[in-house]
C-alpha positions as a Markdown table, in Angstrom:
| # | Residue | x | y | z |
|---|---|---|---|---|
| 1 | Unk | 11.5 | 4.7 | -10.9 |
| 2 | Unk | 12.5 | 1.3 | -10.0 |
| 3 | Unk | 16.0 | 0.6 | -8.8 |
| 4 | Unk | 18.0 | -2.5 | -9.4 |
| 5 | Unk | 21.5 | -3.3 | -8.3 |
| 6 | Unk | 24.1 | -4.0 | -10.6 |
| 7 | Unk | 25.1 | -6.9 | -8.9 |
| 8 | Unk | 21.8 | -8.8 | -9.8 |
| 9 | Unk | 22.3 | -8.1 | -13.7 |
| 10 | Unk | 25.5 | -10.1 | -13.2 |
| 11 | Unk | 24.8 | -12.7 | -15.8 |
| 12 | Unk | 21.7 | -12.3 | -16.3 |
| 13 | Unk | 20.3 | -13.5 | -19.8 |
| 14 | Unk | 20.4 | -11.1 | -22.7 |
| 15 | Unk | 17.3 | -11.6 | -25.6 |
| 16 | Unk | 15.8 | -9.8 | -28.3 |
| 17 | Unk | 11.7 | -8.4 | -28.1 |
| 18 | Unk | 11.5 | -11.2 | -31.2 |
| 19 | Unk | 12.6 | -14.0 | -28.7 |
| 20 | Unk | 16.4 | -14.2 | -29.9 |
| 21 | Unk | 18.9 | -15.5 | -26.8 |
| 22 | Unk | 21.7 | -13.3 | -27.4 |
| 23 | Unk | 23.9 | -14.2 | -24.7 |
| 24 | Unk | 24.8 | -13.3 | -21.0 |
| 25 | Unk | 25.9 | -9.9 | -20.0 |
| 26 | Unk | 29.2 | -10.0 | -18.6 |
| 27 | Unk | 29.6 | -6.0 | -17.9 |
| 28 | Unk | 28.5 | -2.5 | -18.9 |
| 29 | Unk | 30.1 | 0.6 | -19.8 |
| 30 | Unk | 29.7 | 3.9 | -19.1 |
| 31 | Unk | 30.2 | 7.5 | -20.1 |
| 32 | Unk | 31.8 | 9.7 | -17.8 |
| 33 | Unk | 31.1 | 13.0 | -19.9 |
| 34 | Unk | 27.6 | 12.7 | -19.9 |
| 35 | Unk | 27.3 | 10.3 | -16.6 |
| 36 | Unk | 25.0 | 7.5 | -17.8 |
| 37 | Unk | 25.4 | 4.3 | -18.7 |
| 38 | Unk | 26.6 | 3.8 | -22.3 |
| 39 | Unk | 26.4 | 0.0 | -23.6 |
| 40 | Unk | 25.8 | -3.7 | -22.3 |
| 41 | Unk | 28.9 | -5.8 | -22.7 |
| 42 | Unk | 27.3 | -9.7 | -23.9 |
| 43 | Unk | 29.4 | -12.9 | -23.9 |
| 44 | Unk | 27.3 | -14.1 | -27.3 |
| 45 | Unk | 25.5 | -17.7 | -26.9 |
| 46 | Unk | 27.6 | -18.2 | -30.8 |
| 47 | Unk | 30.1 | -16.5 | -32.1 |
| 48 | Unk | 27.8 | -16.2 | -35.2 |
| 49 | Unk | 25.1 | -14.3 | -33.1 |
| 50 | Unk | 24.4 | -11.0 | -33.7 |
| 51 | Unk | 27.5 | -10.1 | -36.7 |
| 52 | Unk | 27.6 | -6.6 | -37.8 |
| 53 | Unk | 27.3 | -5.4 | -34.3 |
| 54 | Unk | 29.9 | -3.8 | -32.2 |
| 55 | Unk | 32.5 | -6.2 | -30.2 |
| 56 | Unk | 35.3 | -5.9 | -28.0 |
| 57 | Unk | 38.3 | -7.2 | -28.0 |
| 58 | Unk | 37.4 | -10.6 | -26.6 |
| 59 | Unk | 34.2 | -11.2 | -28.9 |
| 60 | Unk | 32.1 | -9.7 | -26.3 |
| 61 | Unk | 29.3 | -7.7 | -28.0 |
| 62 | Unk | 28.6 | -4.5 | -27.3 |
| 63 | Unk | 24.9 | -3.4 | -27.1 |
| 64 | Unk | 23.7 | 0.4 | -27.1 |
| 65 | Unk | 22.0 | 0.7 | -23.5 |
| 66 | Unk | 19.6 | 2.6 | -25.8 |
| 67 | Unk | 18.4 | -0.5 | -27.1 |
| 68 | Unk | 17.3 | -2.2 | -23.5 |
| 69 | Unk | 13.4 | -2.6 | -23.5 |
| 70 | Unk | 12.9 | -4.1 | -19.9 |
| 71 | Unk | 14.6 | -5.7 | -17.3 |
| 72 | Unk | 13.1 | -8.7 | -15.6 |
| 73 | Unk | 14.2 | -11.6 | -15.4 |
| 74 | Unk | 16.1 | -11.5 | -18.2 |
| 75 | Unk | 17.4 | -7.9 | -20.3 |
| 76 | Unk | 14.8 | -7.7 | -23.5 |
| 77 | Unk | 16.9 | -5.7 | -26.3 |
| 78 | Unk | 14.6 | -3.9 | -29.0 |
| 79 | Unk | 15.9 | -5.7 | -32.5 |
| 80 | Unk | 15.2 | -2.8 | -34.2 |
| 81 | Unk | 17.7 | -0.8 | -32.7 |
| 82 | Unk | 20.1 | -3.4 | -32.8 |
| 83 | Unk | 19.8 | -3.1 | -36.6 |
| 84 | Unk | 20.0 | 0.7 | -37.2 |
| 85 | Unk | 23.2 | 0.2 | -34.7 |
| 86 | Unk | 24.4 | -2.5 | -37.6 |
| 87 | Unk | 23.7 | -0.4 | -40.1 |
| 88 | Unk | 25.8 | 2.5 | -38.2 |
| 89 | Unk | 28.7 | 0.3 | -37.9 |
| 90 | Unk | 29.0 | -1.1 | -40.7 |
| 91 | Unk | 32.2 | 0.1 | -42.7 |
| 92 | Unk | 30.5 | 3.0 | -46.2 |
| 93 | Unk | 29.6 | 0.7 | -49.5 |
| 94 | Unk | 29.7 | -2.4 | -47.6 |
| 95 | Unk | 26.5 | -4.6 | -49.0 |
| 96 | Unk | 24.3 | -5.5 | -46.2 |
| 97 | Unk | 24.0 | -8.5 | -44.8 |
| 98 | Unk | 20.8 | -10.2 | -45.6 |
């Protein structure tokens, strides 16, 4: 297993498998129950990217660590997870967005 520092994911660009720039990640939470790291926490590139999906309470978007496909020289985010994580949060009879 490879090892990387936090410190070098520091702003380090966030983008989708499809190419998408999502943004820069500005911090990560995790889960102290089960001891692994829980989501990415993005500063968006708009504040139209990536609706539907979790945010905190500065806009920041909140990305399943689930989701994180590789880590090079930028983070590569699998869209399809993305979406079923859109689909999860979005509020029960809400038409999706399309």
């Amino acid at each position: 297993m490879t090892q990387i520092l936090a410190s070098r994911l520091r702003a380090m660009g966030v983008v989708s498998d499809r190419g998408l720039q999502i943004g820069r990640l500005m911090d990560m939470t995790f889960d102290e129950r089960e001891g692994r790291l829980a989501s990415l926490v993005v500063r968006p590139m708009s504040g139209d990217t990536l609706t539907g999906i979790a945010r905190d309470s500065s806009g920041n978007i909140l990305i399943p660590y689930s989701a994180v496909m590789s880590i090079r020289d930028y983070l590569v985010i699998n869209e399809r997870v993305l979406a079923i994580q859109q689909l999860k949060t979005q509020p029960a009879g809400s038409p999706a967005e399309g």
